[in-house]
VOGU-3710 file (C-alpha; in Angstrom, 3 decimals, decimal comma):
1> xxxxxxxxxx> 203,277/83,470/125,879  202,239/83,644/129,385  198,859/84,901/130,831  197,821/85,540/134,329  195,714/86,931/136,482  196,788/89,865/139,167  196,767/90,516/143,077  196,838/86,288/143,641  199,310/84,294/141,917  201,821/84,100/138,585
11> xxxxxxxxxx> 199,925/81,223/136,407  198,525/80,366/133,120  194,702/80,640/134,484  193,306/80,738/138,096  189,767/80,345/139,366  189,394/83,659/140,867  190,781/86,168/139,347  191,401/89,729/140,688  191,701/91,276/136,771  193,468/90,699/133,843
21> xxxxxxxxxx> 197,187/91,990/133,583  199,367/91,987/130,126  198,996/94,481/127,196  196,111/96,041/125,946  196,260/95,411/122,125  192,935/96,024/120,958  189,992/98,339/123,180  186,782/100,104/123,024  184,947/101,968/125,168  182,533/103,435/123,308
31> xxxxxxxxxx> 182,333/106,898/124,362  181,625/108,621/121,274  178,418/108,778/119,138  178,611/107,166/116,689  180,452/103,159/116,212  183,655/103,409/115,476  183,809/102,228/111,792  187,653/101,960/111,856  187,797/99,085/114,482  183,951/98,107/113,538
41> xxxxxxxxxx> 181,840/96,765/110,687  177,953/96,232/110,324  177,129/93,166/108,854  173,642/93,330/106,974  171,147/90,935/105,859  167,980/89,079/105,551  169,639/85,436/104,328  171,366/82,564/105,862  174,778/83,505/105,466  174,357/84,995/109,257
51> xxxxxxxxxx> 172,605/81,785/110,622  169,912/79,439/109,352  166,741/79,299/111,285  166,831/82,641/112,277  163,808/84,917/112,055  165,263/89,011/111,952  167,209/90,802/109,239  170,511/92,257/110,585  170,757/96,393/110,116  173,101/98,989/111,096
61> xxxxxxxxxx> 170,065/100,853/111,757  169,736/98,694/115,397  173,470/99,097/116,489  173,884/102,549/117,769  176,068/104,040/120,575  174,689/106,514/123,598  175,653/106,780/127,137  178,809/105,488/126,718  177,852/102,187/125,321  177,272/99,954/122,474
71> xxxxxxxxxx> 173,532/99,184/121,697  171,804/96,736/119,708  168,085/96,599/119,177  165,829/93,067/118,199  162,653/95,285/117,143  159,208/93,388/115,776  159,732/95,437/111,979  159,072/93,977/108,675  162,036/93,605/106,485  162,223/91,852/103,196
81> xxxxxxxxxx> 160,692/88,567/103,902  161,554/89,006/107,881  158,988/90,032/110,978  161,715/91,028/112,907  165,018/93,217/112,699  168,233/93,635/114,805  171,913/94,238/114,867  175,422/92,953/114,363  178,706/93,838/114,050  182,116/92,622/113,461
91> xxxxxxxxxx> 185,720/94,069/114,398  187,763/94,771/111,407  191,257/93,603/110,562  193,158/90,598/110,916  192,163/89,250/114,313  194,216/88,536/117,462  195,886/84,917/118,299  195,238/84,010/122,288  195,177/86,385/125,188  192,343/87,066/127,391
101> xxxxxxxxxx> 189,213/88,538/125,967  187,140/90,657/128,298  183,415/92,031/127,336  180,986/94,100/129,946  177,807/93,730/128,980  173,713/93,622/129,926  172,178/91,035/127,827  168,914/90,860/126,341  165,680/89,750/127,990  162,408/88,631/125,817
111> xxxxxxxxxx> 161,195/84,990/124,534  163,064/83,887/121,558  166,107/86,637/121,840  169,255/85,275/121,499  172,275/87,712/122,390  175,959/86,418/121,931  178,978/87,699/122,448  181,823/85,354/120,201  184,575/84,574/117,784  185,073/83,956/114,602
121> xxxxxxxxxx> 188,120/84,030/112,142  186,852/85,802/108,928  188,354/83,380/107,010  186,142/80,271/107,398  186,937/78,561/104,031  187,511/74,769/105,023  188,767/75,509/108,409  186,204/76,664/111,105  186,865/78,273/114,613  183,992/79,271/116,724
131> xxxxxxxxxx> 184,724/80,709/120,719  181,304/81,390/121,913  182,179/83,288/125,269  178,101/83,854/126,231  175,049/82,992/124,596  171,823/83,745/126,211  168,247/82,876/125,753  165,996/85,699/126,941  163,407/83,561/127,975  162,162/84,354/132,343
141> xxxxxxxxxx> 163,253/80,944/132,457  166,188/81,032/131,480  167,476/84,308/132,887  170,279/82,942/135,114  171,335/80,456/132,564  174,438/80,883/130,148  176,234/79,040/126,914  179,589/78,661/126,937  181,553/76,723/124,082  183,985/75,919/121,266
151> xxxxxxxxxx> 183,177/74,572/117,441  186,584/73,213/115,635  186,557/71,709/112,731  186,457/71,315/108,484  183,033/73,227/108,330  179,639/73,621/110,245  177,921/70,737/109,173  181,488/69,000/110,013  183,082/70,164/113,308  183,482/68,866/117,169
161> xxxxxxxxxx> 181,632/71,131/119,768  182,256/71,322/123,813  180,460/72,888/125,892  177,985/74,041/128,938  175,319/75,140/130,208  175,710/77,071/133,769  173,484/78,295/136,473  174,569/81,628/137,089  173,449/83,476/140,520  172,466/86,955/139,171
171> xxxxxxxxxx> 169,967/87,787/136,135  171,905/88,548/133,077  169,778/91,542/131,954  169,310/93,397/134,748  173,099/94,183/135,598  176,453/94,617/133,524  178,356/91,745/133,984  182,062/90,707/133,036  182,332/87,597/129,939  185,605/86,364/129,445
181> xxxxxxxxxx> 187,823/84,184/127,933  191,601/82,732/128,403  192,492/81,808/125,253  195,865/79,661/125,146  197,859/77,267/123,114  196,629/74,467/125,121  193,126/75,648/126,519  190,307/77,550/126,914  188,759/78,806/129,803  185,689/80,873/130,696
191> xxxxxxxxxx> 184,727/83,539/133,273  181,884/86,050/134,348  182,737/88,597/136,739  186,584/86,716/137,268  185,453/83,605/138,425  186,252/80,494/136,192  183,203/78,424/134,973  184,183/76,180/132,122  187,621/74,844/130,379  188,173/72,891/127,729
201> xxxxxxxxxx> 191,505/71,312/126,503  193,281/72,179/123,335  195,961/68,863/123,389  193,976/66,014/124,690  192,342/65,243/121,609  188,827/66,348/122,055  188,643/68,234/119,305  190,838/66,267/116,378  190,186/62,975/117,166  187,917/62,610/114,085
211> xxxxxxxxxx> 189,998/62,465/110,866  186,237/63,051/108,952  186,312/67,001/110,294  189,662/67,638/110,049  190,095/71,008/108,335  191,650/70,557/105,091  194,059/73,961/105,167  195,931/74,515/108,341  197,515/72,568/111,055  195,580/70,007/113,023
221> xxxxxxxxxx> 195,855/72,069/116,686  192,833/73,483/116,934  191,993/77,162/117,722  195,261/78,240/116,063  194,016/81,424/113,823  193,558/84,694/114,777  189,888/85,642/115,422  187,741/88,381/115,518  185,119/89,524/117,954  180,991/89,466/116,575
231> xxxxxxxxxx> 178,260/90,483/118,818  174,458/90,303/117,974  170,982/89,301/119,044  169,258/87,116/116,906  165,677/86,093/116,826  164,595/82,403/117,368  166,559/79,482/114,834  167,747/76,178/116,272  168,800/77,715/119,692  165,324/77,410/120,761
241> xxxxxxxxxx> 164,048/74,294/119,107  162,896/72,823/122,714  160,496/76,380/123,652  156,880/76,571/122,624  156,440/79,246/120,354  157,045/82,757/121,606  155,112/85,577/121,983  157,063/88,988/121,076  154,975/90,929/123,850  157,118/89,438/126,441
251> xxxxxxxxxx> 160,003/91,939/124,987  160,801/93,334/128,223  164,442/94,328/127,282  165,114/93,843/123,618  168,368/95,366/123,552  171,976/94,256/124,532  174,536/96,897/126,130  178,100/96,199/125,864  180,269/99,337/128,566  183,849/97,931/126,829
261> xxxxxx> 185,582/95,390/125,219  189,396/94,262/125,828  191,862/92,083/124,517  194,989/91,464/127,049  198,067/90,057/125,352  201,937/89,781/127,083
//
């Protein structure tokens, strides 16, 4: 399977890329009203089978669509046992196996909000694959800063993680920006707006060196099942264990905006 990127040169990845070429095997635009429940599913909860730490309760009632996008809300709202309440969903079926997965969004801005855009294989039973292609803390501070990484292994309490942390030149609230990533047999590789800013190998080792977090169904390669997209904003948990505690007034933005999603395959 071969991957590359138009209007510069035939390759596996580039630095710059002009756009993503190949087939289009899975695409939303949200145009409609309503999110499309056939590609789409809410996931719903108070508990910490959607993170530990975490302070919101998940609800389809803060994912909607309007103005030809995807929306989901964080809102201060009692639920349960929760302060807080937001959104997240999951694409439906089986999942895709490499390509190049391309999101345009506007991310969240407000202390202790925590949009992400990643993957996730739905079956997670003793075998866990995690591509997190942008998380974000909404924190001023932290407004041009972005998460990229990858979490292989037997479990989450068991599993290798790479990753980084990178300065990016624009605020990630204010405008729609381009999160990608190259998924291939033998690497990953991240982009905003085309441009490359992390990669990670799939073959040197980093990963399945350790025979203690070695999934126990499956091969050894890592990042060999086909995943499925999640997006959400979740309120505080681990992600923000070095911030003082946050104030919910400084909510400027408490919703994430995704224009489309693609997934190029050839």
């Amino acid at each position: 399977m071969k991957f590359f990127c138009s209007l510069l040169f035939l390759s596996a990845s580039c630095t710059l890329c002009m756009g993503w070429t190949g087939t289009v095997v899975f695409e939303d635009n949200f145009d409609g009203s309503s999110l499309d429940t056939i590609k789409w599913e809410y996931q719903e909860g108070c508990g910490t089978e959607f993170g530990s730490g975490n302070l919101q309760c998940y609800t389809r009632n803060n994912v909607r669509v309007a103005n030809g996008n995807l929306v989901i809300d964080a809102r201060r709202q009692n639920m349960e046992d929760k302060e807080y309440t937001s959104g997240r969903i999951r694409q439906r079926g089986l999942g895709f196996l490499y390509g190049a997965y391309v999101i345009r969004a506007r991310l969240a801005r407000g202390d202790h909000l925590w949009p992400a855009l990643w993957l996730l294989p739905i079956n997670n039973e003793c075998r866990y694959e995690e591509i997190d292609i942008a998380e974000y803390r909404g924190q001023a501070g932290e407004a041009r800063q972005l998460e990229m990484a990858g979490h292989w292994g037997r479990s989450w309490d068991a599993l290798t993680s790479r990753g980084v942390k990178n300065t990016i030149p624009w605020d990630l609230s204010t405008d729609f920006h381009e999160f990608a990533v190259l998924w291939l047999p033998s690497k990953i590789e991240w982009y905003i707006d085309n441009q490359k800013y992390y990669e990670v190998s799939l073959v040197d080792g980093t990963f399945n060196s350790d025979p203690a977090k070695l999934p126990c169904r499956g091969s050894t390669q890592p990042f060999d099942e086909p995943t499925n997209f999640i997006f959400n904003i979740a309120v505080g948990g681990p992600f923000f264990a070095d911030f003082p505690n946050f104030d919910p007034n400084t909510w400027s933005k408490p919703s994430m905006e995704i224009d489309w999603v693609r997934i190029y395959q050839e």
